[in-house]
Steps between C-alpha positions, in 0.01 A plus 500: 500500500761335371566373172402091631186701660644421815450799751749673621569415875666799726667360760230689732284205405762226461557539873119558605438192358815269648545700772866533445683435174332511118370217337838314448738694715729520159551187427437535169585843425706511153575901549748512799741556281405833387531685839744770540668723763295791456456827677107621556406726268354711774386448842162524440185363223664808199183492363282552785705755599471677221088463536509592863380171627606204763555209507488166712874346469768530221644247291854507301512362177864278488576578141468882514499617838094682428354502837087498443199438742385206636169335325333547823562910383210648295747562160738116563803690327713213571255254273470789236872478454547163472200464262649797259867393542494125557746519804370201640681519914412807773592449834326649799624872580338479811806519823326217632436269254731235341379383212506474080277443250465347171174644249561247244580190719237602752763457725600547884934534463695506847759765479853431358 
């Protein structure tokens, strides 16, 4: 939870539940500017490779370049680092997705 006790939303759910987009689509994300060119970490969930398990899809955190596992993924790496680091924006790592993500704003972002 969050410190307002709001949940946090993955974007798994944010676009279950609006069938495309998060609850806003950005609008009112304040942490855009905070995205960087980064390079992935690795090109693969670090930590659950180091465990020996899978995952569902990948996400890349914009601030640091970590690449962690989807919430739909039994460990949600990718939630884990934003809640220990604060790096509020992950995109999708995924070839065929197209999308961002921001933790704090609960937030949908379009690329660029």
């Amino acid at each position: 939870m969050e410190e307002n006790n709001k949940p946090i939303t993955p974007p798994e759910k944010a676009q279950a539940r609006s069938g495309k987009g998060g609850e806003n689509d950005g609008a009112g994300c304040t942490h855009r500017d905070q995205v960087r060119d980064v390079t992935p970490a690795s090109e693969g969930c670090a930590k659950c490779l180091a465990k020996g398990d899978t995952w569902v899809h990948l996400r890349l955190c914009l601030i640091c370049g970590h690449v962690g596992c989807c919430d739909n993924s039994i460990n949600r790496h990718a939630t884990r680092h934003f809640q220990e680091t604060g790096h509020p924006i992950i995109q999708s790592f995924e070839p065929e997705e197209d999308w961002r993500w921001c933790y704090v704003d609960r937030a949908m972002l379009c690329r660029g």
